[in-house]
Every structure is written in structure tokens, then in C-alpha cells.
C-alpha positions as CSV (number, residue, x, y, z in Angstrom):
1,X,0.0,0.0,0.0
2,X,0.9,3.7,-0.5
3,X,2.9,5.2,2.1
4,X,4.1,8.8,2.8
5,X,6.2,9.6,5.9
6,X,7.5,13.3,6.5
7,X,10.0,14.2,8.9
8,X,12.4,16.7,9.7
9,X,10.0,19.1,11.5
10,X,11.0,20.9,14.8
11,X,11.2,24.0,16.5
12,X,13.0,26.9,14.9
13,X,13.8,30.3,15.5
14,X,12.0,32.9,12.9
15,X,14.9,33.1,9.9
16,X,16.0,29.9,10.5
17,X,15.8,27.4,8.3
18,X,14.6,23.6,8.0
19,X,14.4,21.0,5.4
20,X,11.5,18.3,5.2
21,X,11.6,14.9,3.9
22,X,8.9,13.0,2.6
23,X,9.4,9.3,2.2
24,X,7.7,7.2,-0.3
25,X,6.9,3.8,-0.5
26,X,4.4,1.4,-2.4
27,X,3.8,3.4,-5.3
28,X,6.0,4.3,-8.8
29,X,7.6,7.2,-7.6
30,X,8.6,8.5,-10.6
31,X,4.8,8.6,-12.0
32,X,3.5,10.9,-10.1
33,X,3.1,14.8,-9.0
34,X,4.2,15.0,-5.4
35,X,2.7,17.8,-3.0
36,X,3.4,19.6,0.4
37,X,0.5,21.6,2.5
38,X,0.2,22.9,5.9
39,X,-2.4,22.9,8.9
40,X,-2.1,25.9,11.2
41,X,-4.2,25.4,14.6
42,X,-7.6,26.6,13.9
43,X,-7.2,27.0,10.2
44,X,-7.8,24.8,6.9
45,X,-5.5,22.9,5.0
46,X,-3.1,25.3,2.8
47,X,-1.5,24.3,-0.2
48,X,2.5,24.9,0.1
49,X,4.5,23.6,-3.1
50,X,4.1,21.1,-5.8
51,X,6.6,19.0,-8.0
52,X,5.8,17.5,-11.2
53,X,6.2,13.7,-11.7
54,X,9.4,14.7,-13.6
55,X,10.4,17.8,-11.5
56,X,9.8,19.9,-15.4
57,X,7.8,22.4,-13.0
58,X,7.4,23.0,-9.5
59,X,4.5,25.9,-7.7
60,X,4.5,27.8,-4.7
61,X,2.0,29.7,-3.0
62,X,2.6,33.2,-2.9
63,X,3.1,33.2,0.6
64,X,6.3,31.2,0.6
65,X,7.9,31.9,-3.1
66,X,11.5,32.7,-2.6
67,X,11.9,31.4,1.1
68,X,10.4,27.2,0.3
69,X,11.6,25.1,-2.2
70,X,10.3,22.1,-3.3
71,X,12.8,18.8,-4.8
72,X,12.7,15.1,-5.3
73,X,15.0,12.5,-5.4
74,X,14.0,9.5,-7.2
75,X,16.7,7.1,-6.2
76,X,15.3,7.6,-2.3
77,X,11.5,7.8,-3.5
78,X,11.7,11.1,-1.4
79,X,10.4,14.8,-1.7
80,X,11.9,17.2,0.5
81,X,11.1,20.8,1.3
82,X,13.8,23.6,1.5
83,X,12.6,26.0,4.3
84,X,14.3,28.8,4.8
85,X,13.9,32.3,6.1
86,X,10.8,31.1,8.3
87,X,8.4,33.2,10.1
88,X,6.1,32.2,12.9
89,X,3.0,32.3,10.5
90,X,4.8,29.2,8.8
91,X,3.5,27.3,11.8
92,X,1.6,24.6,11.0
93,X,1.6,20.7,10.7
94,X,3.1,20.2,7.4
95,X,1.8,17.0,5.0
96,X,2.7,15.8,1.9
97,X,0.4,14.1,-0.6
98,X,0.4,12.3,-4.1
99,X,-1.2,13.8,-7.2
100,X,-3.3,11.2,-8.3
101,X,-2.9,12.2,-12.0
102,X,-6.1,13.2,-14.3
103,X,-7.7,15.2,-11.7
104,X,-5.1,16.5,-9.6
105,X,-6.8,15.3,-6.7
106,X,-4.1,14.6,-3.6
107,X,-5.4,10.8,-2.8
108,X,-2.9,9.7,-0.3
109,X,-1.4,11.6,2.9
110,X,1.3,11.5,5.1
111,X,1.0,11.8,8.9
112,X,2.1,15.0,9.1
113,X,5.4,16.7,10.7
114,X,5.2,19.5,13.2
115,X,6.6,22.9,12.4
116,X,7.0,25.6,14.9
117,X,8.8,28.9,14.8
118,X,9.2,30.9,17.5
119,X,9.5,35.0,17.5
């Protein structure tokens, strides 16, 4: 079965920088359009970034463009995000997700990973 595992979340001081990993297993990596969004208490879902299924284009929500980067790695089935320059609006849970291809509908979800940055 599909399986996404993030890590590399913590607590950060605002301008600091972190990177996040997302792990993949169970699927053909290389197939599909990976994602990262964000859950800030008391808010919805955010989308963060997006990578194509062969990293020709990557997006970013305004809010983040030139401070997160998005990558993969297809040898480690692994999509990391580049923080960097973080505020303490960027916390928030942070997920990643598959693009399930004709719709782009996200059909399978990590866990999540904590962010925090503190002022």
C-alpha cells in the first residue's frame, strides 16, 4: 500500500531554516506529481508547493515563493522541502500528498510533521 512519511519538523527560530523529507513507499515514484501543504491550529488545509512527476515544474503559493523550495529525489523515492527564512506564520503541521494524475486530486497523505517557529 501507499505510504508517505515526513519528517524533519521541529522548533525553529523565525529566519531559521529547515528542510522536510517525505518518504515514499508502495507506489512508482517516478509517476506521479508530489505535494506539500500545511495545517495551522484553527485553520484549513493550505496548499505549500508542488513538483511535477518529472520535476519539469514546481509551484508555490505566494506566501512562501523565494523562502520554500520544493525537490525530489527518485533514487530515495523522497520529496523534500527547503525552508528557509521562516516566520512564525509558517507554523503549521506540514503533510505531503500524491497527485493522483487526471484530476489532480491529492489521494494519499502522510502523517504529518510539526513545524514551529518561535518569535
Amino acid at each position: 500500500q501507499v505510504q508517505l512519511v515526513e519528517s524533519g519538523g521541529g522548533l525553529v527560530q523565525a529566519g531559521g531554516s529547515l528542510r522536510l523529507s517525505c518518504a515514499a513507499s508502495g507506489l512508482t515514484f517516478r509517476r506521479y506529481a508530489m505535494g506539500w501543504f500545511r495545517q495551522a491550529p484553527g485553520k484549513e488545509r493550505e496548499f505549500v508547493a508542488a513538483i511535477a512527476w518529472n520535476s519539469g515544474s514546481t509551484t508555490c503559493a505566494d506566501s512562501v515563493k523565494g523562502r520554500f523550495t520544493i525537490s525530489r529525489d527518485y533514487a530515495k523515492n523522497t520529496v523534500y522541502l527547503q525552508m528557509t527564512s521562516l516566520k512564525p506564520e509558517d507554523t503549521a503541521v506540514y503533510y505531503c500528498a500524491r497527485d493522483e494524475g487526471p484530476t489532480g486530486a491529492y489521494d494519499y497523505w502522510g502523517q504529518g510533521t510539526q513545524v514551529t517557529v518561535s518569535s
